[in-house]
LONUDREN-127707 format. One record per residue (C-alpha): residue in one letter; residue number from 1; z, x, y. Coordinates in nm, 2 decimals, padded with zeros to 4 digits. Each point is the difference from the previous one (the first is absolute). Example, Ala and Ser with C-alpha at 12.3 -4.5 7.8 and 13.67 -1.06 7.14 Angstrom:
<midren resn="A" resi="1" zz="00.78" xx="01.23" yy="-00.45"/>
<midren resn="S" resi="2" zz="-00.07" xx="00.14" yy="00.34"/>
// end
This chain:
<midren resn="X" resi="1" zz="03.42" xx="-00.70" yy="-00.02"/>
<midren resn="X" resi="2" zz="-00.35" xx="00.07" yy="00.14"/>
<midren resn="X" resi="3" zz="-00.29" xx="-00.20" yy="00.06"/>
<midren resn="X" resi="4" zz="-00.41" xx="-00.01" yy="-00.06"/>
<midren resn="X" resi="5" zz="-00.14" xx="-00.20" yy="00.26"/>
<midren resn="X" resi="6" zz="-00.33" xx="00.07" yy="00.01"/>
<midren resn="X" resi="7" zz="-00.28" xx="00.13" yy="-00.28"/>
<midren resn="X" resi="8" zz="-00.37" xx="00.04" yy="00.11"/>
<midren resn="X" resi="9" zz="-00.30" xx="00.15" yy="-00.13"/>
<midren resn="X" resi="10" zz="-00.18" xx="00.20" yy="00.26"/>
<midren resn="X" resi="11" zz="-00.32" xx="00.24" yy="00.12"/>
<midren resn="X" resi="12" zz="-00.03" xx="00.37" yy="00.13"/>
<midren resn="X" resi="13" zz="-00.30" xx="00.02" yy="00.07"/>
<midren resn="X" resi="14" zz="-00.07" xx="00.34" yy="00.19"/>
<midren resn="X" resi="15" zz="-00.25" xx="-00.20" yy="00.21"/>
<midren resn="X" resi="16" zz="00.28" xx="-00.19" yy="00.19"/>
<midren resn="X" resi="17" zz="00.10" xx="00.31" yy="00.15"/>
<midren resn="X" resi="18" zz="-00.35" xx="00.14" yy="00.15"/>
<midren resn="X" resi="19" zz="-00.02" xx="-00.38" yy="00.13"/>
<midren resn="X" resi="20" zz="00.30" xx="00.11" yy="00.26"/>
<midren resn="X" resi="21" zz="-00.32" xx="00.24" yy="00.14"/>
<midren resn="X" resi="22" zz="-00.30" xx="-00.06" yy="00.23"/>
<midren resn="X" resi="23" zz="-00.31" xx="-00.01" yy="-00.19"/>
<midren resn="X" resi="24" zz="-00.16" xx="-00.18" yy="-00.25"/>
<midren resn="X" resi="25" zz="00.29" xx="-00.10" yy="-00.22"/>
<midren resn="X" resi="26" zz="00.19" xx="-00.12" yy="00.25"/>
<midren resn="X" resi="27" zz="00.24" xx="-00.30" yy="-00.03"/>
<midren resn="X" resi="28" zz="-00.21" xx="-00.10" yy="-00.32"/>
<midren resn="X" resi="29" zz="00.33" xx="-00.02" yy="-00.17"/>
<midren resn="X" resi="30" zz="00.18" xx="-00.15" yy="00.23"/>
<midren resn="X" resi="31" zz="00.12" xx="-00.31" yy="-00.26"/>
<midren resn="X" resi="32" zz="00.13" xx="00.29" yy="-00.24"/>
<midren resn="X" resi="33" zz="00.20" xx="00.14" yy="00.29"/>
<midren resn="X" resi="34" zz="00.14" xx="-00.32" yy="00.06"/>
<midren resn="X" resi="35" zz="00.09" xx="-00.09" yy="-00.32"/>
<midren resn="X" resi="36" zz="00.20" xx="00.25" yy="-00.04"/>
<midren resn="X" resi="37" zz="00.20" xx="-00.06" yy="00.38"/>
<midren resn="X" resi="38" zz="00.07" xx="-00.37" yy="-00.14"/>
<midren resn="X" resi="39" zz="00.15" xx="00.14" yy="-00.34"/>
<midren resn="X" resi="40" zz="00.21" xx="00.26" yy="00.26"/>
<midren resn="X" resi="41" zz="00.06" xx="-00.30" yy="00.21"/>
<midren resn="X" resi="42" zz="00.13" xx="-00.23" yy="-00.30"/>
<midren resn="X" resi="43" zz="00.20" xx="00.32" yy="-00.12"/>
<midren resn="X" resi="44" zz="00.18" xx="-00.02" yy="00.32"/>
<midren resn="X" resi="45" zz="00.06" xx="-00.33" yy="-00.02"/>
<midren resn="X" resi="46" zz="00.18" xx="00.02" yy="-00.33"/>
<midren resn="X" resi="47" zz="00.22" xx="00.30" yy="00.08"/>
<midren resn="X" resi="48" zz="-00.18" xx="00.24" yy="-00.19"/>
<midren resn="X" resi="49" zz="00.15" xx="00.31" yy="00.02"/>
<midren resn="X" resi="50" zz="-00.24" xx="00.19" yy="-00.24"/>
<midren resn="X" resi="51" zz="-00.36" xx="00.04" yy="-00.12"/>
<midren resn="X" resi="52" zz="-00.08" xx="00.11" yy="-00.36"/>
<midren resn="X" resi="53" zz="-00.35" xx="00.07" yy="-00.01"/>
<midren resn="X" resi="54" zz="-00.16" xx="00.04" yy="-00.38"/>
<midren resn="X" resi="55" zz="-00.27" xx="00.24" yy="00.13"/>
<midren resn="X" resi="56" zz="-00.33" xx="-00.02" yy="-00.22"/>
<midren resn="X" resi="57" zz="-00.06" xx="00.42" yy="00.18"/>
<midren resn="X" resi="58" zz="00.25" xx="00.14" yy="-00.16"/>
<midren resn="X" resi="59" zz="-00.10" xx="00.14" yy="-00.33"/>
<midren resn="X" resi="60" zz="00.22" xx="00.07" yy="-00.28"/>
<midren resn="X" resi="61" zz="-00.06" xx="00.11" yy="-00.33"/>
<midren resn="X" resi="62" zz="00.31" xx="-00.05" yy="-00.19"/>
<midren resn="X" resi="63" zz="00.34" xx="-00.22" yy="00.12"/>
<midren resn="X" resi="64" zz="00.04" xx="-00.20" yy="00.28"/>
<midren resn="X" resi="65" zz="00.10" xx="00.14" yy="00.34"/>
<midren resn="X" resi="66" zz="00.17" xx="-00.12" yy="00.33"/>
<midren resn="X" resi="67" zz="-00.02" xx="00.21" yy="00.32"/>
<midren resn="X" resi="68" zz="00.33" xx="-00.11" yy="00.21"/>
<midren resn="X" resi="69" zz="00.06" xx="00.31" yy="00.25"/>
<midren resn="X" resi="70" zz="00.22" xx="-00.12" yy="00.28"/>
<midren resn="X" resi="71" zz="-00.30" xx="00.05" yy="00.27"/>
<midren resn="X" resi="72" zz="-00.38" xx="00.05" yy="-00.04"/>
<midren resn="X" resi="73" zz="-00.24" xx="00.15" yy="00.28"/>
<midren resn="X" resi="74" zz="-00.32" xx="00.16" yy="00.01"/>
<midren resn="X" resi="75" zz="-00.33" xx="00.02" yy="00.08"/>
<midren resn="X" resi="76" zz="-00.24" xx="-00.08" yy="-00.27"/>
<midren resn="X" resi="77" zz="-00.37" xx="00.01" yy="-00.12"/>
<midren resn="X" resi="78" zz="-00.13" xx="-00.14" yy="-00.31"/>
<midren resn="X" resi="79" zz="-00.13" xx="00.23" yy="-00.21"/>
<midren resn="X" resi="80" zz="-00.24" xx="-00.27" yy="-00.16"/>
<midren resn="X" resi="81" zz="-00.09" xx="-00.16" yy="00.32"/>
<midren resn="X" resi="82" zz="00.03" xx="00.29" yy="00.25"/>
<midren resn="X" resi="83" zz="-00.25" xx="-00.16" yy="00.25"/>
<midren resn="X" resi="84" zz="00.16" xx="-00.33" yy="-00.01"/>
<midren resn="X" resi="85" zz="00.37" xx="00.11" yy="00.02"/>
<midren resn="X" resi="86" zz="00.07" xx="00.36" yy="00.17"/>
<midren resn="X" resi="87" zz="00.31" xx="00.09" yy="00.22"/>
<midren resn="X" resi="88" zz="00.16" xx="-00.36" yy="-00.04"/>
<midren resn="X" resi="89" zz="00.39" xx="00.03" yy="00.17"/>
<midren resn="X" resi="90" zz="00.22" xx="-00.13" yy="-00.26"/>
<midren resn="X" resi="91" zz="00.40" xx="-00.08" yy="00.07"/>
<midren resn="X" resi="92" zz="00.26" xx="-00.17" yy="-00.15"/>
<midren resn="X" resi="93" zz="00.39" xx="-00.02" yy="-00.13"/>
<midren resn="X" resi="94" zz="00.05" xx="00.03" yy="-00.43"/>
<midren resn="X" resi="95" zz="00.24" xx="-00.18" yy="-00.22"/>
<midren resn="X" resi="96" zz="00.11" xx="00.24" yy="-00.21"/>
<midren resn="X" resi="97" zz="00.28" xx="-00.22" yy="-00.11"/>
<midren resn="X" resi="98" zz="-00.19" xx="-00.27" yy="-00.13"/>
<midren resn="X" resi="99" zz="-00.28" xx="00.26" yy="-00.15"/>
<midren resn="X" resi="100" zz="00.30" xx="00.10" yy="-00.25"/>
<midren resn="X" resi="101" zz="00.12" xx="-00.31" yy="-00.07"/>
<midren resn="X" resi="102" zz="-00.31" xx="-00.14" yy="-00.12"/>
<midren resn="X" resi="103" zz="-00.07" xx="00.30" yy="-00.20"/>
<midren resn="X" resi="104" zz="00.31" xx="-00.01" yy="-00.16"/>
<midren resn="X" resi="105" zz="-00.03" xx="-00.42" yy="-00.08"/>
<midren resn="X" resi="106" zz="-00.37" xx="00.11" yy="-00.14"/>
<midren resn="X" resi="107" zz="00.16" xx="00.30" yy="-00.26"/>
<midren resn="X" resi="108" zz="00.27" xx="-00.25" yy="-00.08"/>
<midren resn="X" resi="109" zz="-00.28" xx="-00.25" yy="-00.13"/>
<midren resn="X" resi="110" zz="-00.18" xx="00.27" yy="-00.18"/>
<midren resn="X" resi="111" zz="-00.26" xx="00.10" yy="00.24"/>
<midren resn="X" resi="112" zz="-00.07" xx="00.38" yy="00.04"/>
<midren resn="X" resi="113" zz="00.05" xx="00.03" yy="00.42"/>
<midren resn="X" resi="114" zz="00.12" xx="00.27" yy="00.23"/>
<midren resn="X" resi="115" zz="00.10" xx="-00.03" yy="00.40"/>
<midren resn="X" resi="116" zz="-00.12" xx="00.27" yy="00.24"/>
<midren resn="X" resi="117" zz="00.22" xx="00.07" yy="00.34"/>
<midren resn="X" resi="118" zz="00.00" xx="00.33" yy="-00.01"/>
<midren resn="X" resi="119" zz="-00.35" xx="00.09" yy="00.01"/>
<midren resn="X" resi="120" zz="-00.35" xx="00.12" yy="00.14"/>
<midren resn="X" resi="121" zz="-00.19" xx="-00.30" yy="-00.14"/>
<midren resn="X" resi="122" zz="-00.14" xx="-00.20" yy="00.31"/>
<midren resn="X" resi="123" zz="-00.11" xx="-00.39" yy="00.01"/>
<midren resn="X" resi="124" zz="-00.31" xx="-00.08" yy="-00.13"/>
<midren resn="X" resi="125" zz="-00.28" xx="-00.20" yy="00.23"/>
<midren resn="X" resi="126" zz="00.08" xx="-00.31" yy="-00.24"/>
<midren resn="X" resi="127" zz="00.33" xx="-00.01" yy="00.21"/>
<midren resn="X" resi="128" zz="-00.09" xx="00.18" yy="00.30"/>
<midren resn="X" resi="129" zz="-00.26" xx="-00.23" yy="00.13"/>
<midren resn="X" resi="130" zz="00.21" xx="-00.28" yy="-00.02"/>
<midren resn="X" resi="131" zz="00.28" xx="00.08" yy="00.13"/>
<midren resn="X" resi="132" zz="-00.24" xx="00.11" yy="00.27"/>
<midren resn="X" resi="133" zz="-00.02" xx="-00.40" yy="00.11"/>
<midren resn="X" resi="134" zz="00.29" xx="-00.14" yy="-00.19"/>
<midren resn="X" resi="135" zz="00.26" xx="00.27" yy="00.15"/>
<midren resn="X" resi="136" zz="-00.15" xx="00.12" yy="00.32"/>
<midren resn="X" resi="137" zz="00.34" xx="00.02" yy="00.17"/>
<midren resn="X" resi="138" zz="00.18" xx="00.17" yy="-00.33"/>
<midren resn="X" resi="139" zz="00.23" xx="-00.35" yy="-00.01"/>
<midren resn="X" resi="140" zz="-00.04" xx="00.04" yy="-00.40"/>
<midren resn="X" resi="141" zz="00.12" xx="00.27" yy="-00.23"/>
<midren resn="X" resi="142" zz="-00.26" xx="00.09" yy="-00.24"/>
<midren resn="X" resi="143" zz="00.06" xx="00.09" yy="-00.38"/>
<midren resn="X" resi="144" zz="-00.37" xx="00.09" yy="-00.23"/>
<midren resn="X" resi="145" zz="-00.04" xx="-00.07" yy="-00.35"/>
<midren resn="X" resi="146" zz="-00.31" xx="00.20" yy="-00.23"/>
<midren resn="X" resi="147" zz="-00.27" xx="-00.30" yy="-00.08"/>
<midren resn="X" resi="148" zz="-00.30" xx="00.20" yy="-00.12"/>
<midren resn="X" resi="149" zz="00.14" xx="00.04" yy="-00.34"/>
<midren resn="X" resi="150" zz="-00.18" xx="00.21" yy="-00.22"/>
<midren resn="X" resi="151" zz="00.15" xx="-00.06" yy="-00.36"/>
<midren resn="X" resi="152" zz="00.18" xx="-00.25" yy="00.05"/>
<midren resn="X" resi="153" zz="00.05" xx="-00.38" yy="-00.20"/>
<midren resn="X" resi="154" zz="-00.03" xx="-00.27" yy="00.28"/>
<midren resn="X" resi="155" zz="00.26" xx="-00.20" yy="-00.14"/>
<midren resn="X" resi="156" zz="00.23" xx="00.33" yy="00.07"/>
<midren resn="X" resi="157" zz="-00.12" xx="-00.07" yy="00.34"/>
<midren resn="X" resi="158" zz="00.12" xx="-00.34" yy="00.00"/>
<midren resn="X" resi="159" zz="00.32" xx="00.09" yy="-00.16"/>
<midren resn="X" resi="160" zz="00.04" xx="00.23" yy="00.29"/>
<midren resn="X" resi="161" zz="-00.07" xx="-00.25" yy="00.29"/>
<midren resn="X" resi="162" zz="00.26" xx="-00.22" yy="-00.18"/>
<midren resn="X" resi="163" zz="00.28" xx="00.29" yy="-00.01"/>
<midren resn="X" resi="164" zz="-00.03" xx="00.05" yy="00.32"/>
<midren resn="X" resi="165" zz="00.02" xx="-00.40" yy="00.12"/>
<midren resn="X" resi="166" zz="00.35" xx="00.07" yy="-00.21"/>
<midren resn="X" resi="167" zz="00.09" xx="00.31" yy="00.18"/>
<midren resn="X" resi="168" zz="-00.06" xx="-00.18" yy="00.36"/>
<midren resn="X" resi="169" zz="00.19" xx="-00.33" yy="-00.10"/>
<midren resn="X" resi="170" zz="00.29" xx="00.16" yy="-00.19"/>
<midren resn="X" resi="171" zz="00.05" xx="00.35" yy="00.17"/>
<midren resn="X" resi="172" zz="-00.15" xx="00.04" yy="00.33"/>
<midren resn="X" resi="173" zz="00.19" xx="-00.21" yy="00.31"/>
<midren resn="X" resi="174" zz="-00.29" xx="-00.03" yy="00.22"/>
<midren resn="X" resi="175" zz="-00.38" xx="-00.19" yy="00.00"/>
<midren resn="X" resi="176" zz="-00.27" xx="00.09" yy="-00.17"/>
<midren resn="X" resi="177" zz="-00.43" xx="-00.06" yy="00.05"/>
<midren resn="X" resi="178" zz="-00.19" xx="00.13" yy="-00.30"/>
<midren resn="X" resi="179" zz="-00.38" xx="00.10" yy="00.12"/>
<midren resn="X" resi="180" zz="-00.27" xx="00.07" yy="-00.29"/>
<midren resn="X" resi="181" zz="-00.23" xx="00.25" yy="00.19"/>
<midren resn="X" resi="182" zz="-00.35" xx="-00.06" yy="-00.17"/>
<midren resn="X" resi="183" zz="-00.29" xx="-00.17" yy="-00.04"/>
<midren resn="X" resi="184" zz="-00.16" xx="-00.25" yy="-00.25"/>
<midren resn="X" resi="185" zz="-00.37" xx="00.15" yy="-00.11"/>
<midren resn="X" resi="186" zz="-00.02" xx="00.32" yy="00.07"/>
<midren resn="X" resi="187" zz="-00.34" xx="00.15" yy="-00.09"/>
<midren resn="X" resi="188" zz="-00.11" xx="00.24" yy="00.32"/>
<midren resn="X" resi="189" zz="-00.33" xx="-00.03" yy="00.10"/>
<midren resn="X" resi="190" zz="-00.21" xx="00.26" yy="-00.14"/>
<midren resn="X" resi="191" zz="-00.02" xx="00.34" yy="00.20"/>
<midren resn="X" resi="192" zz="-00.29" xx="-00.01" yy="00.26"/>
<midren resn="X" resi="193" zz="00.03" xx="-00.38" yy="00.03"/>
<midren resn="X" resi="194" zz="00.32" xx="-00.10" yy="00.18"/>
<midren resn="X" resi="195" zz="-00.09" xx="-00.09" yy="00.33"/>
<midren resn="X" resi="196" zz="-00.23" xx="-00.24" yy="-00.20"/>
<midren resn="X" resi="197" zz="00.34" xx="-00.18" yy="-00.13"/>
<midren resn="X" resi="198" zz="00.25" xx="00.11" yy="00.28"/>
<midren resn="X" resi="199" zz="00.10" xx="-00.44" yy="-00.03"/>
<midren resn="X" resi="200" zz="-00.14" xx="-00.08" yy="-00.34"/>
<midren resn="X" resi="201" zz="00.08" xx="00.03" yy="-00.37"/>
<midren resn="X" resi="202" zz="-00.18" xx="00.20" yy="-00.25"/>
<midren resn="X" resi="203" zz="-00.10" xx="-00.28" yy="-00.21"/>
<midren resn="X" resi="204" zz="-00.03" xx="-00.35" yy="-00.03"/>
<midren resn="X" resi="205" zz="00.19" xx="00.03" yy="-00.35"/>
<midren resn="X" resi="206" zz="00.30" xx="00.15" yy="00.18"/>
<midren resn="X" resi="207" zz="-00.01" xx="-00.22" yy="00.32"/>
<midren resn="X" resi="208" zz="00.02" xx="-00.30" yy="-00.25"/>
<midren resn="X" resi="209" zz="00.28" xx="00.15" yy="-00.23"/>
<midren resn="X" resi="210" zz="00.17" xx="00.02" yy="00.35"/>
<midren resn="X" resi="211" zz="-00.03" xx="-00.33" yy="00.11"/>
<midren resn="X" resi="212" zz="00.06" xx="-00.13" yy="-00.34"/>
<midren resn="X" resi="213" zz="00.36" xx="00.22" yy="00.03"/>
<midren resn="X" resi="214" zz="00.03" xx="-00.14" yy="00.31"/>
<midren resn="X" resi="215" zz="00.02" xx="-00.35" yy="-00.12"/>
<midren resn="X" resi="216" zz="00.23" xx="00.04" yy="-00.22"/>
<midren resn="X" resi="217" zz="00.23" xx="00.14" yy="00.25"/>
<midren resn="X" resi="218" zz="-00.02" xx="-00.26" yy="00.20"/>
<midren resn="X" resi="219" zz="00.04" xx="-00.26" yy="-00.30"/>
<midren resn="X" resi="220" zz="00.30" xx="00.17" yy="-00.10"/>
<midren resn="X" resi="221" zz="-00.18" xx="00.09" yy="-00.33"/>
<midren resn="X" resi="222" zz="00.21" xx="00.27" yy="-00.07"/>
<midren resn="X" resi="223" zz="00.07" xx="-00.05" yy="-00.40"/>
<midren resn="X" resi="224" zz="-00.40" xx="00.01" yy="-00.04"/>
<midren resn="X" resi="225" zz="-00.02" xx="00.32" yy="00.28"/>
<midren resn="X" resi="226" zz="00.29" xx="00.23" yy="-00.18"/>
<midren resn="X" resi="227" zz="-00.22" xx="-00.06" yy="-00.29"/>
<midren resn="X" resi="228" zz="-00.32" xx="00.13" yy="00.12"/>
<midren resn="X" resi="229" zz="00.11" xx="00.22" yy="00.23"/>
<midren resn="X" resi="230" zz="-00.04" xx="00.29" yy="-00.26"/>
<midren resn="X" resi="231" zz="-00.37" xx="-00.03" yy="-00.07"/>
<midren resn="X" resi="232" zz="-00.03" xx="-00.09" yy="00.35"/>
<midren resn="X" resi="233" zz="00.15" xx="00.31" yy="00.12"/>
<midren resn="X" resi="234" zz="-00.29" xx="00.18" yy="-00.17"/>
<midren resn="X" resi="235" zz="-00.28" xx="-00.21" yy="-00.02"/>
<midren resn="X" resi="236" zz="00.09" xx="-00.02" yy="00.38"/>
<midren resn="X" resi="237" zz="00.03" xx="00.31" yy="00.11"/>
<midren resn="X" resi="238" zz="00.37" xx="-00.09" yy="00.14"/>
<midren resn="X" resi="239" zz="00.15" xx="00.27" yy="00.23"/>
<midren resn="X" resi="240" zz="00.20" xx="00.21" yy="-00.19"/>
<midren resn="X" resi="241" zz="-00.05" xx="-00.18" yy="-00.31"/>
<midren resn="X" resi="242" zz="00.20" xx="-00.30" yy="00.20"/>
<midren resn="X" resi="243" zz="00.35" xx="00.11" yy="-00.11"/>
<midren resn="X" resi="244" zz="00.10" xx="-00.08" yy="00.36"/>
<midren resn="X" resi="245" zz="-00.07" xx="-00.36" yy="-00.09"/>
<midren resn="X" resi="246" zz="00.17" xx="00.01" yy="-00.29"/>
<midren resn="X" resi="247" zz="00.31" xx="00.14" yy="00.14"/>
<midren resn="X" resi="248" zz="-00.03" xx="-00.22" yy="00.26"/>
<midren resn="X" resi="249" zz="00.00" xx="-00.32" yy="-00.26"/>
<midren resn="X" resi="250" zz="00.26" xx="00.18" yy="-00.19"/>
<midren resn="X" resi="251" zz="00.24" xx="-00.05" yy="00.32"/>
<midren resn="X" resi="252" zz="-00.10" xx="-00.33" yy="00.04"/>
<midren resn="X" resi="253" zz="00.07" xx="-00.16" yy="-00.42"/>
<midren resn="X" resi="254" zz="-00.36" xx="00.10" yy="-00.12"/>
<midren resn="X" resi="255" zz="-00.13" xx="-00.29" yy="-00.20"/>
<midren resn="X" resi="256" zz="00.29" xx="-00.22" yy="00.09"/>
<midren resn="X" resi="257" zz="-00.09" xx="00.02" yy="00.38"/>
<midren resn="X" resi="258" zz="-00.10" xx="-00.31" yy="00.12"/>
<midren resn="X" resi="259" zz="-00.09" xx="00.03" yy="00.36"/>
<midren resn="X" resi="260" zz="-00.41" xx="-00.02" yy="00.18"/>
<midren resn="X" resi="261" zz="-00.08" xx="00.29" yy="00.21"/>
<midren resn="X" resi="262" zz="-00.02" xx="-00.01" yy="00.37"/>
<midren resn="X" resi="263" zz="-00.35" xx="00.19" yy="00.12"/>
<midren resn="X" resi="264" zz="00.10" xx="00.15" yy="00.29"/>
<midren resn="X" resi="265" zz="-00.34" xx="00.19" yy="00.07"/>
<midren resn="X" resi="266" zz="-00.25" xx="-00.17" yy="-00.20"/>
<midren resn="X" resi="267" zz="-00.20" xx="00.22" yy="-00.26"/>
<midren resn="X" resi="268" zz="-00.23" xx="00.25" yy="00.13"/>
<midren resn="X" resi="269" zz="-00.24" xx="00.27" yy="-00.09"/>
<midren resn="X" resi="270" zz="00.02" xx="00.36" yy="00.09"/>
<midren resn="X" resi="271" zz="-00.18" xx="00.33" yy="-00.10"/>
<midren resn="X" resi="272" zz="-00.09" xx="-00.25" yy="-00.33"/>
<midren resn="X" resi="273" zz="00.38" xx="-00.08" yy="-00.05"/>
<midren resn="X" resi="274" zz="00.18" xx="-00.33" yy="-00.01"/>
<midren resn="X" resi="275" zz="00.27" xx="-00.03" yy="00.25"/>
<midren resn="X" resi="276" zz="00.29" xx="-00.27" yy="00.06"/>
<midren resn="X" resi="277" zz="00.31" xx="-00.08" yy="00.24"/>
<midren resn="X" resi="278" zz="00.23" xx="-00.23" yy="-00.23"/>
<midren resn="X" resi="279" zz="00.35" xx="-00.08" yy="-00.02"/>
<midren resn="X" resi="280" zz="00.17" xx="-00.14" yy="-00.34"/>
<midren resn="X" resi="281" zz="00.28" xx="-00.21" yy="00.10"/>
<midren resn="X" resi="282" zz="00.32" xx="00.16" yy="-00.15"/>
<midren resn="X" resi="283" zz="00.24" xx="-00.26" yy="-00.21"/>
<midren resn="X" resi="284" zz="00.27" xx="00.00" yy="-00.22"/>
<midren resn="X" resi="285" zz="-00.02" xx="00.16" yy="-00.30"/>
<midren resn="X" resi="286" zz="00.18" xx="-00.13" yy="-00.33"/>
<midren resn="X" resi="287" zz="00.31" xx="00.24" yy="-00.04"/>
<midren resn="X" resi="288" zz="00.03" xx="00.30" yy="-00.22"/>
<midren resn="X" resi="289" zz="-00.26" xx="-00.07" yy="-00.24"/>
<midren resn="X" resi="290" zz="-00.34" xx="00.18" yy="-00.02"/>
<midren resn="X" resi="291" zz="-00.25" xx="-00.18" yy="-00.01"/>
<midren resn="X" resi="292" zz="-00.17" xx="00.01" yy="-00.40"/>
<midren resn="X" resi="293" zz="-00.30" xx="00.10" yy="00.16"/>
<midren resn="X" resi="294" zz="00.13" xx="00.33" yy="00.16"/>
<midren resn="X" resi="295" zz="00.21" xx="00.11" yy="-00.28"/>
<midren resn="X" resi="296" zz="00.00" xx="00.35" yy="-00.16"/>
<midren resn="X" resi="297" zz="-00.15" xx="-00.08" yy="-00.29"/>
<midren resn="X" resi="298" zz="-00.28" xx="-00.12" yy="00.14"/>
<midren resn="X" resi="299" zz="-00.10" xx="00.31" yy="00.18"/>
<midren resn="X" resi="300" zz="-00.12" xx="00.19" yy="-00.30"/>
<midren resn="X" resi="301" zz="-00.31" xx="-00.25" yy="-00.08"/>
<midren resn="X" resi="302" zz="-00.31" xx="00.07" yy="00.12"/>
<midren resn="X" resi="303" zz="-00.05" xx="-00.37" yy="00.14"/>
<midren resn="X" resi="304" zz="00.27" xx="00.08" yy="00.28"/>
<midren resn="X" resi="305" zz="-00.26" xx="00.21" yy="00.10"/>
<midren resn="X" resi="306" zz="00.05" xx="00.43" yy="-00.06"/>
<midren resn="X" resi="307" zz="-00.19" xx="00.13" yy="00.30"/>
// end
């Protein structure tokens, strides 16, 4: 019935929205900012009515969670970035239907996950600042999905990211853009030295680890990537233990894909983190079966990487 058009990989970084203000930051992230307007521009294009954002800010400690209220406005300040992000306006329509209908698809497949419409919780800056520059004009509806997944398998997070590809294509008439809200590295610089790496990474052992990652993407090295992306999530400090990428290759056949990465905004540094812009081209996927590497039974072994 429905459709996923689009998949990408994206940044958040606080610093794109003090570079809308006069002084020293300003416009120096401009190519983020536009990044995200072509990925709202492509959306368009493709009749998306609907943004699912996994959002790396939204901390959960047991089960996975999608906010879907039917409307979302406020005015926000980050509590970990308060002089980077304070009073940003925030407004835009839900989707409560399709919030419940991938929750129910995930329980089906065994995966512990509960929708929220009728709620306090608020948005998250992993969705709000993109939707800042991808939705300016509230064209999309917005659904958010918890990605900073404290005891949580990885491969659950895959598993996920694949229930809900089945829950857009067999239960939801409309057209769908998955967005993984979260960086690659993510080691902040050290307190008292920021400014020092406002546009670089912490080390050259991360930056490397990036670019290797970024190769692979762009290879379409996706078999040797799922692999690694475990011990990579740790030993690379990924945002929110990179479940967002993992649900974001869940929705796309894991292993099996078989598609390069476009780099939409070319890596970047920022506050010692590794940033990216990229969209994974969305393609067929092969019918009802799981792929092996995603199944159940797999989730229980350490090397599918307990986090």
């Amino acid at each position: 019935m429905g459709k996923l058009a689009l998949a990408a990989k994206i940044t958040h970084v606080p610093s794109m929205y003090l570079s809308e203000f006069d002084g020293p930051r300003k416009d120096t992230r401009k190519a983020a900012i536009d990044g995200h307007k072509e990925i709202g521009r492509r959306c368009r294009e493709l009749g998306v009515d609907t943004f699912v954002v996994f959002d790396t800010h939204w901390l959960v400690n047991g089960g996975y969670h999608i906010l879907c209220t039917d409307h979302f406005k406020g005015d926000y300040t980050s509590n970990e970035l308060p002089h980077f992000i304070n009073h940003m306006e925030y407004e835009f329509p839900g989707n409560p239907e399709l919030g419940h209908i991938i929750a129910k698809e995930c329980n089906a497949q065994g995966i512990d996950t509960l929708a929220h419409d009728k709620t306090s919780l608020a948005p998250e800056y992993g969705a709000l600042v993109p939707m800042r520059y991808m939705n300016e004009d509230q064209h999309f509806k917005v659904v958010s999905i918890s990605a900073l997944c404290m005891v949580h398998y990885l491969n659950d997070s895959a598993r996920l990211g694949w229930a809900l590809r089945e829950a857009i294509e067999k239960h939801y008439d409309g057209t769908v853009a998955i967005l993984a809200s979260g960086s690659l590295s993510h080691r902040f610089a050290q307190n008292g030295r920021a400014p020092e790496f406002a546009h670089k990474i912490w080390s050259p052992f991360l930056e490397n680890l990036d670019h290797m990652v970024v190769d692979m993407w762009q290879s379409a090295r996706w078999e040797e990537f799922c692999e690694m992306l475990p011990e990579y999530a740790v030993k690379g400090h990924g945002e929110g233990f990179m479940h967002d990428t993992a649900m974001l290759l869940g929705a796309l056949g894991w292993s099996e894909y078989d598609q390069p990465a476009e780099v939409v905004t070319p890596y970047f540094g920022a506050s010692g983190t590794g940033q990216i812009n990229a969209i994974f081209p969305v393609t067929p996927v092969s019918g009802d079966r799981v792929p092996q590497a995603m199944s159940p039974e797999l989730a229980a072994t350490e090397g599918q990487g307990r986090l």
